[in-house]
RORO-520569 format. One line per field, with one value per residue: z negated, x negated, y negated of N, C-alpha, C, O, CB in turn; residue number from 1; residue in three letters. Coordinates in nm, 4 decimals, always signed. Glycine has a CB too. Layout:
BEGIN
n_c3 = [Z/...]
n_c1 = [X/...]
n_c2 = [Y/...]
ca_c3 = [Z/...]
ca_c1 = [X/...]
ca_c2 = [Y/...]
c_c3 = [Z/...]
c_c1 = [X/...]
c_c2 = [Y/...]
o_c3 = [Z/...]
o_c1 = [X/...]
o_c2 = [Y/...]
cb_c3 = [Z/...]
cb_c1 = [X/...]
cb_c2 = [Y/...]
num = [NUM/...]
residu = [ala/...]
END
This chain:
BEGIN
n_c3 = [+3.9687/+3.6199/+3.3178/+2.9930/+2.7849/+2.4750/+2.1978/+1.9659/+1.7381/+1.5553/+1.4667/+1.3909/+1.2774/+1.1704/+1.0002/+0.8569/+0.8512/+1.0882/+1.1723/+1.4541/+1.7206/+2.0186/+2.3204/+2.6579/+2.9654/+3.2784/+3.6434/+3.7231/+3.9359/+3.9195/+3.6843/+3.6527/+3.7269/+3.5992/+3.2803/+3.0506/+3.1617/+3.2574/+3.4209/+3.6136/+3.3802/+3.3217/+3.0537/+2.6767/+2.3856/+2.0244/+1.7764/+1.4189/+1.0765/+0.8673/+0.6846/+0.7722/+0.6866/+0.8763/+1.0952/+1.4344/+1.7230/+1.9929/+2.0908/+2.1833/+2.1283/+2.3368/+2.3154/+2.4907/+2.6730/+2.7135/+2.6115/+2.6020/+2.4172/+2.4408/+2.2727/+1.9723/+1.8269/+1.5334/+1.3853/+1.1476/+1.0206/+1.0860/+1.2728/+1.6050/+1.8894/+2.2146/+2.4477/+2.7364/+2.9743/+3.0068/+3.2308/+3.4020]
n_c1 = [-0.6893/-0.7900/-0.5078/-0.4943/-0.2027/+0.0091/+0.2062/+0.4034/+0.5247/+0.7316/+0.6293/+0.6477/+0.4923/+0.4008/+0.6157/+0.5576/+0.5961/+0.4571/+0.3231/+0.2550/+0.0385/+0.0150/-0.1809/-0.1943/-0.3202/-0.4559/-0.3600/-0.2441/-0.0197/+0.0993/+0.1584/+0.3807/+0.5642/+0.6970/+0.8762/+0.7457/+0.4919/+0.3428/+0.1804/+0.1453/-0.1099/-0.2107/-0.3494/-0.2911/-0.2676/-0.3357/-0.2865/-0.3997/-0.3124/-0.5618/-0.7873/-0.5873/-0.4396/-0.4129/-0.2576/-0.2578/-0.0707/+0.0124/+0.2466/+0.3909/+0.6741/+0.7542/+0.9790/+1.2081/+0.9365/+0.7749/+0.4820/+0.1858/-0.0861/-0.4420/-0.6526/-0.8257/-1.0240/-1.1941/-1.2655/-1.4650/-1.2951/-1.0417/-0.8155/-0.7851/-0.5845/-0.5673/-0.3278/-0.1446/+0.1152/+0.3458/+0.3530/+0.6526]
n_c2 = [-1.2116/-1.1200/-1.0985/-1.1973/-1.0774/-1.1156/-0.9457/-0.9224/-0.6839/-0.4667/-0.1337/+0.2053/+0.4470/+0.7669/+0.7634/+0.5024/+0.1282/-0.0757/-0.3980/-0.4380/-0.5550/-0.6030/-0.5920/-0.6965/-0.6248/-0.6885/-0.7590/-1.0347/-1.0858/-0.7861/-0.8063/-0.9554/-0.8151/-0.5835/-0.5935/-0.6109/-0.5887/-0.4216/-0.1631/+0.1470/+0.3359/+0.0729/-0.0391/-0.0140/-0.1889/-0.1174/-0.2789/-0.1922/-0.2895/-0.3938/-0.1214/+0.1027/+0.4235/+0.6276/+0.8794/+0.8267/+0.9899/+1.1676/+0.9770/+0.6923/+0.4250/+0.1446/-0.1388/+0.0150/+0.1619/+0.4303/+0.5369/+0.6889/+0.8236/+0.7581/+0.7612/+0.7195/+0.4749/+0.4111/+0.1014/-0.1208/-0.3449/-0.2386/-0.0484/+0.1221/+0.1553/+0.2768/+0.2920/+0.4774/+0.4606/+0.7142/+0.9520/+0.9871]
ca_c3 = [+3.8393/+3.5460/+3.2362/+2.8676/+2.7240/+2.3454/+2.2006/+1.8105/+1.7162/+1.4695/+1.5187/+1.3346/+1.2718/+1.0479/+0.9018/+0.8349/+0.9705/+1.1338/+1.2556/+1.5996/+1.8095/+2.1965/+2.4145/+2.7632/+3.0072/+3.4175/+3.7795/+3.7195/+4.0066/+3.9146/+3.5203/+3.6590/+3.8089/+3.4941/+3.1496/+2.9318/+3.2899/+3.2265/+3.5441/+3.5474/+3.4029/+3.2554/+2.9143/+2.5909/+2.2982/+1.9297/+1.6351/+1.3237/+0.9664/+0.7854/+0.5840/+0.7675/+0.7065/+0.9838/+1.2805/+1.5748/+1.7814/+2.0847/+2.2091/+2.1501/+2.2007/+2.3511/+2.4611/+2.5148/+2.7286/+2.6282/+2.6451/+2.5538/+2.3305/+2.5267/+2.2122/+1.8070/+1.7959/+1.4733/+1.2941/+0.9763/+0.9406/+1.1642/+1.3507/+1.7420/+1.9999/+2.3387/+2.4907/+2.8512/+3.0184/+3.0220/+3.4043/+3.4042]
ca_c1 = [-0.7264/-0.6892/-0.5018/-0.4127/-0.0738/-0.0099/+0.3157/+0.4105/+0.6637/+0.7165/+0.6281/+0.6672/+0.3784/+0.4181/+0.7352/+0.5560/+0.5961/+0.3582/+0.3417/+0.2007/+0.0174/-0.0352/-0.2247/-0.1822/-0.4532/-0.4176/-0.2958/-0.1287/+0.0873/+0.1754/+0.2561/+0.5098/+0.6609/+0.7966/+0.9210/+0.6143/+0.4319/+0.2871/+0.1671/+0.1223/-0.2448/-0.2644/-0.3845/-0.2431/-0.4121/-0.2051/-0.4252/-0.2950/-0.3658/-0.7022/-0.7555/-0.4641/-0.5204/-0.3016/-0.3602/-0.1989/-0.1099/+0.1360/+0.3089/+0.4129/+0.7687/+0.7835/+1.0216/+1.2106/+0.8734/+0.6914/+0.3078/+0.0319/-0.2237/-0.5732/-0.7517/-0.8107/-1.1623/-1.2300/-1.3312/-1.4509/-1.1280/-0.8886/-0.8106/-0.7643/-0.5694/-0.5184/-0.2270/-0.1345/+0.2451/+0.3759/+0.4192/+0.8304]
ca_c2 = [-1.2669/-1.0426/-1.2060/-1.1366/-1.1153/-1.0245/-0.9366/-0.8725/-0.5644/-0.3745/+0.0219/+0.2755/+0.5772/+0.8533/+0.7540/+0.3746/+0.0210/-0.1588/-0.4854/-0.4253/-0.6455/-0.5626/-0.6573/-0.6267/-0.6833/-0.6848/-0.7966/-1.1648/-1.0261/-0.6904/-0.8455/-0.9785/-0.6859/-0.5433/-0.6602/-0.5917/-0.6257/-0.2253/-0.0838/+0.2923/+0.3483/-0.0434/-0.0212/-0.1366/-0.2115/-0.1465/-0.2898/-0.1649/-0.3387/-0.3397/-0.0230/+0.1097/+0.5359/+0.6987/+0.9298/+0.7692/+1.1080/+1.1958/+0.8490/+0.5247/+0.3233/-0.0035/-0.2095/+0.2020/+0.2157/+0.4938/+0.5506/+0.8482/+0.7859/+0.8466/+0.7895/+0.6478/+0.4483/+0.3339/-0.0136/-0.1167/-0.3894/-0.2355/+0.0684/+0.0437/+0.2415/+0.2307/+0.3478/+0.4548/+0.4574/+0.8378/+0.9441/+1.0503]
c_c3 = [+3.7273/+3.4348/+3.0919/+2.8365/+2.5656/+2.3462/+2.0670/+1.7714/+1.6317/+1.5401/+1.3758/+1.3455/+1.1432/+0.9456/+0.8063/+0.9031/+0.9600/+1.1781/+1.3838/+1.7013/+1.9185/+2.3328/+2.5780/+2.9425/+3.2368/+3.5441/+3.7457/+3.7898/+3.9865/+3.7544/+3.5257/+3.7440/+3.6962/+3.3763/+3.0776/+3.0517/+3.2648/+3.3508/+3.5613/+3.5815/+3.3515/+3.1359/+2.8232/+2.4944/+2.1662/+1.8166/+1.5287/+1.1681/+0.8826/+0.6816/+0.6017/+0.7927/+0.8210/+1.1064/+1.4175/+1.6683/+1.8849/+2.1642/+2.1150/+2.2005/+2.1995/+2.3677/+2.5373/+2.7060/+2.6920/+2.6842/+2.5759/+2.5062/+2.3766/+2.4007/+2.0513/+1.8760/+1.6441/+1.4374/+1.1683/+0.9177/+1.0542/+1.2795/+1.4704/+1.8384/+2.1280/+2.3881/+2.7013/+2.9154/+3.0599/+3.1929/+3.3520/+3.5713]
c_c1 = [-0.6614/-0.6809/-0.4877/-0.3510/-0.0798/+0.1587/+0.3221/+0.5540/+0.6338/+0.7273/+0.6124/+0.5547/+0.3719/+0.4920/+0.6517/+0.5448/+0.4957/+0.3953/+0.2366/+0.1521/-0.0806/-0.0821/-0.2260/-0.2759/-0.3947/-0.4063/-0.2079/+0.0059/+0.1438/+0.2225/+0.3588/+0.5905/+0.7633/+0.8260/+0.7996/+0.4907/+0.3200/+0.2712/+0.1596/-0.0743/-0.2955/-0.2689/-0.2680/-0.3300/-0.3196/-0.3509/-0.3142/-0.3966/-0.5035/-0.7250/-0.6293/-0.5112/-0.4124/-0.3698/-0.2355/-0.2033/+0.0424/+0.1674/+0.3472/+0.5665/+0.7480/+0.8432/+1.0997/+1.1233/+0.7963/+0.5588/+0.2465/-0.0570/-0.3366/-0.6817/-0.7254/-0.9609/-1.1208/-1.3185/-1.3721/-1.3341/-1.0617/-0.8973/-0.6907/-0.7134/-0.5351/-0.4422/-0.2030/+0.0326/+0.2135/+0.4260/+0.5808/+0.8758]
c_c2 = [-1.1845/-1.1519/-1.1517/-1.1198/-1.0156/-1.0501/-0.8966/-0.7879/-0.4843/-0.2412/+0.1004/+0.4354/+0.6462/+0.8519/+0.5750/+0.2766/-0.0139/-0.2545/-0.4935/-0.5764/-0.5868/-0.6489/-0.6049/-0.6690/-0.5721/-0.7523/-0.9227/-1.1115/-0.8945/-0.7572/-0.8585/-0.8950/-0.5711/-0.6232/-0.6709/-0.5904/-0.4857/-0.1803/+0.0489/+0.2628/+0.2103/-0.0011/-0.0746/-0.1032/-0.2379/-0.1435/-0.2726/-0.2382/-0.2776/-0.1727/+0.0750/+0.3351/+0.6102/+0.7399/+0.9061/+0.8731/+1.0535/+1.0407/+0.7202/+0.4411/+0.2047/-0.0774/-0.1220/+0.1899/+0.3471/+0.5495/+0.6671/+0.7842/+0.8658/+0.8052/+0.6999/+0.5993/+0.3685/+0.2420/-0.0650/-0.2589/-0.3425/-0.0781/+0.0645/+0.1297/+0.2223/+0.3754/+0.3778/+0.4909/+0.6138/+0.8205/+1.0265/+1.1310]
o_c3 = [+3.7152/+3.4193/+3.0916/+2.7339/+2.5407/+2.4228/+2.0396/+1.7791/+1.6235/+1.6375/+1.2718/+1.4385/+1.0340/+0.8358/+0.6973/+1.0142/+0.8585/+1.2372/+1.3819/+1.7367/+1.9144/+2.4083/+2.6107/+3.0029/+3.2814/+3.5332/+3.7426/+3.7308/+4.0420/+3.7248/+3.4506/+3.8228/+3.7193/+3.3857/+3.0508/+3.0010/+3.2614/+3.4007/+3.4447/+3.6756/+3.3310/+3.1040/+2.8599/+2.4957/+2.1627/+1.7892/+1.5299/+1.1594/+0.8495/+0.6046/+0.5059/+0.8812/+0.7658/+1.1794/+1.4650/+1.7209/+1.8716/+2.2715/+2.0002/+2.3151/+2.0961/+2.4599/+2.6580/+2.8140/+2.5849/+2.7957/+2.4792/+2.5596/+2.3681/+2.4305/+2.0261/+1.9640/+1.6388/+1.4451/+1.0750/+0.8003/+1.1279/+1.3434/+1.4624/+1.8889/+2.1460/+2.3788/+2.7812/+2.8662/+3.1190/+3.2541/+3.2677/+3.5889]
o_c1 = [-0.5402/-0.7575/-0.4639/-0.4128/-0.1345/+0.2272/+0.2298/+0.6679/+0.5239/+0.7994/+0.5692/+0.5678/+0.3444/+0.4731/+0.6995/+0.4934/+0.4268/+0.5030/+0.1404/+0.2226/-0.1959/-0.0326/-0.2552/-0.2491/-0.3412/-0.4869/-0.0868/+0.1127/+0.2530/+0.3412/+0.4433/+0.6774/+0.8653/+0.7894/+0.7694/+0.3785/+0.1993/+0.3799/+0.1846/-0.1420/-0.4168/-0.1853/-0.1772/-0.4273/-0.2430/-0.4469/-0.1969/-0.5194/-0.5344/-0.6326/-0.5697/-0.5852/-0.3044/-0.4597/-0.1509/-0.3137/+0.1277/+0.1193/+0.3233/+0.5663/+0.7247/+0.7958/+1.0913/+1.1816/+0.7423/+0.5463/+0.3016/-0.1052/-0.3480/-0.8005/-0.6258/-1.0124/-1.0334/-1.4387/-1.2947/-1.2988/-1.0204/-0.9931/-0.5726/-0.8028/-0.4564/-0.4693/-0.2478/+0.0584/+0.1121/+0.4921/+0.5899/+0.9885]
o_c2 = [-1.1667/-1.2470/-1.0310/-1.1484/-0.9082/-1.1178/-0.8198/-0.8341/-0.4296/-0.2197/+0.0507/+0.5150/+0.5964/+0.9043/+0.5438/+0.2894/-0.0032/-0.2464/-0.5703/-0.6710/-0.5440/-0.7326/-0.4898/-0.7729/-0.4706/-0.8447/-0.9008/-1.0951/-0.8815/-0.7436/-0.8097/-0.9322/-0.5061/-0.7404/-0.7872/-0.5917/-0.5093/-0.1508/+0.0797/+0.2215/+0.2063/+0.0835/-0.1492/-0.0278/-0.3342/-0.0715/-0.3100/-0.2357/-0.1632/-0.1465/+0.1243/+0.3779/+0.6310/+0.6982/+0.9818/+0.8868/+0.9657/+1.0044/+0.6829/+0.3959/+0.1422/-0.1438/-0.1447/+0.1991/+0.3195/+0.6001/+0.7197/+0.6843/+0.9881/+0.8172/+0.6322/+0.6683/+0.2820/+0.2674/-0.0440/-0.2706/-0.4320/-0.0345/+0.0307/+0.1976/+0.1294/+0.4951/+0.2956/+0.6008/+0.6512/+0.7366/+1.1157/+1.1773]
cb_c3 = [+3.8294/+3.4961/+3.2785/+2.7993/+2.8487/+2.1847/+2.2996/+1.7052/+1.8353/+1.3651/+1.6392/+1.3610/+1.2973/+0.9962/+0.7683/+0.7781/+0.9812/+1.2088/+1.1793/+1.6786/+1.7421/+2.2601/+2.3656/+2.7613/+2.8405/+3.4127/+3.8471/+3.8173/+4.1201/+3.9426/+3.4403/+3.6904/+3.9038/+3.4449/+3.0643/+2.8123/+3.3032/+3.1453/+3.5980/+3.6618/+3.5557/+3.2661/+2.8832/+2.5417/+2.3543/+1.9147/+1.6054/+1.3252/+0.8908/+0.6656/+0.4630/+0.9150/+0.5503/+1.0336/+1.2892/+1.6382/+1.6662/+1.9770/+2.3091/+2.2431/+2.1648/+2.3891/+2.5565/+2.5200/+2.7558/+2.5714/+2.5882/+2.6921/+2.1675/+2.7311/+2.3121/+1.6088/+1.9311/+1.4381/+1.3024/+0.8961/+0.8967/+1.2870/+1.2485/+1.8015/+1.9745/+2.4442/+2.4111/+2.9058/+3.1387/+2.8992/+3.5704/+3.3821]
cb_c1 = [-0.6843/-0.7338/-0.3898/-0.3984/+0.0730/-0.1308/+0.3666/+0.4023/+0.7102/+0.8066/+0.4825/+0.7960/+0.2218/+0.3356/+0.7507/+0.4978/+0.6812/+0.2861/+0.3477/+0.3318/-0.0296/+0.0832/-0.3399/-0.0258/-0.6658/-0.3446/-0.1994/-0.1881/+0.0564/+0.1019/+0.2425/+0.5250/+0.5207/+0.7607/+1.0320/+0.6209/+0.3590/+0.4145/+0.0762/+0.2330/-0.2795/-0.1952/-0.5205/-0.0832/-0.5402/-0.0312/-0.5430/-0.2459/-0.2585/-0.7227/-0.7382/-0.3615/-0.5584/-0.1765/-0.4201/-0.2793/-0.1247/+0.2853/+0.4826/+0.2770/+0.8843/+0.7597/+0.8978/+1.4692/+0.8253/+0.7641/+0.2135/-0.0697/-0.2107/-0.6333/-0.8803/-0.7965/-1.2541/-1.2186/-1.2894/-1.6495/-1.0766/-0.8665/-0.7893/-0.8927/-0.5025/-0.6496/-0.1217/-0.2517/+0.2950/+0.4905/+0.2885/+0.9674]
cb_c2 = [-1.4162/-0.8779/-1.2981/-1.1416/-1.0698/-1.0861/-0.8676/-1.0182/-0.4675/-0.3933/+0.0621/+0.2645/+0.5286/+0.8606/+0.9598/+0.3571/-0.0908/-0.1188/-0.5956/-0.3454/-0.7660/-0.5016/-0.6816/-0.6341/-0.5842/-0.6654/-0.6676/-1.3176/-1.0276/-0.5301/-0.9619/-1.0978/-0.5621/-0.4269/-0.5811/-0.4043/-0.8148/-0.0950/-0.1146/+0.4711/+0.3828/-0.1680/-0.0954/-0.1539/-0.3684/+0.0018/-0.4826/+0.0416/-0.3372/-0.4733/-0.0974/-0.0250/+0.6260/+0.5945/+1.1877/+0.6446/+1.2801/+1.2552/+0.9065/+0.4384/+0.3216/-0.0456/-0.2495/+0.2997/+0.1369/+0.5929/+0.4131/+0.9555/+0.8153/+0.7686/+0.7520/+0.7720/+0.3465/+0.3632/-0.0775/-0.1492/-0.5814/-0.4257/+0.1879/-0.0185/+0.3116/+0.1673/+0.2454/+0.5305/+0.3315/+0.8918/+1.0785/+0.8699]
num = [1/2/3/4/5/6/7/8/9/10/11/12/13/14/15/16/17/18/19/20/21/22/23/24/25/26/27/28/29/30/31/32/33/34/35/36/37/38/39/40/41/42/43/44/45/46/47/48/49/50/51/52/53/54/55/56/57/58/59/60/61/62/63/64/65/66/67/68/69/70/71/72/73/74/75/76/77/78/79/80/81/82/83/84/85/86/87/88]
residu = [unk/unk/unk/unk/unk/unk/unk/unk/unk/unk/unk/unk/unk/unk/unk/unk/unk/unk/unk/unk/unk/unk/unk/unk/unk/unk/unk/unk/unk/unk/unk/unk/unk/unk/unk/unk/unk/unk/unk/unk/unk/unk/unk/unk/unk/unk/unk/unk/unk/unk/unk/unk/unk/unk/unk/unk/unk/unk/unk/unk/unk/unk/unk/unk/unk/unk/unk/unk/unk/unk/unk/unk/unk/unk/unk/unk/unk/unk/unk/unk/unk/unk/unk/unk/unk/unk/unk/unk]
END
């Protein structure tokens, strides 16, 4: 059964804050296998404020997880990235 989980944090992009909200989408049973329940290769999902102009490049801290940005799609209120856990 996959489930939702969201989470609200401030981040930081291009030298500005954001208030971050993540979503984290998956394995009930592997969620609970880590803290932020991140599998390698589970998504995340960082919506950033309406009108917000920034290029979301390189990585992402979470939680000191850190993720790769596999892409920008934009919206007309909100601009949407999904993130994926850096292999170490």
């Amino acid at each position: 059964m996959r489930n939702s989980y969201r989470i609200s944090q401030d981040v930081v992009i291009s030298g500005r804050v954001y208030r971050a909200r993540v979503r984290l989408l998956g394995d009930e049973n592997q969620l609970a296998q880590t803290p932020l329940g991140v599998q390698g290769g589970e998504k995340l999902r960082l919506t950033l404020p309406p009108l917000a102009q920034v290029a979301v490049r390189d990585a992402l801290l979470l939680d000191d997880r850190l993720y790769a940005c596999c892409g920008v799609r934009f919206f007309p209120t909100h601009t949407q990235a999904d993130f994926r856990r850096c292999a170490r």
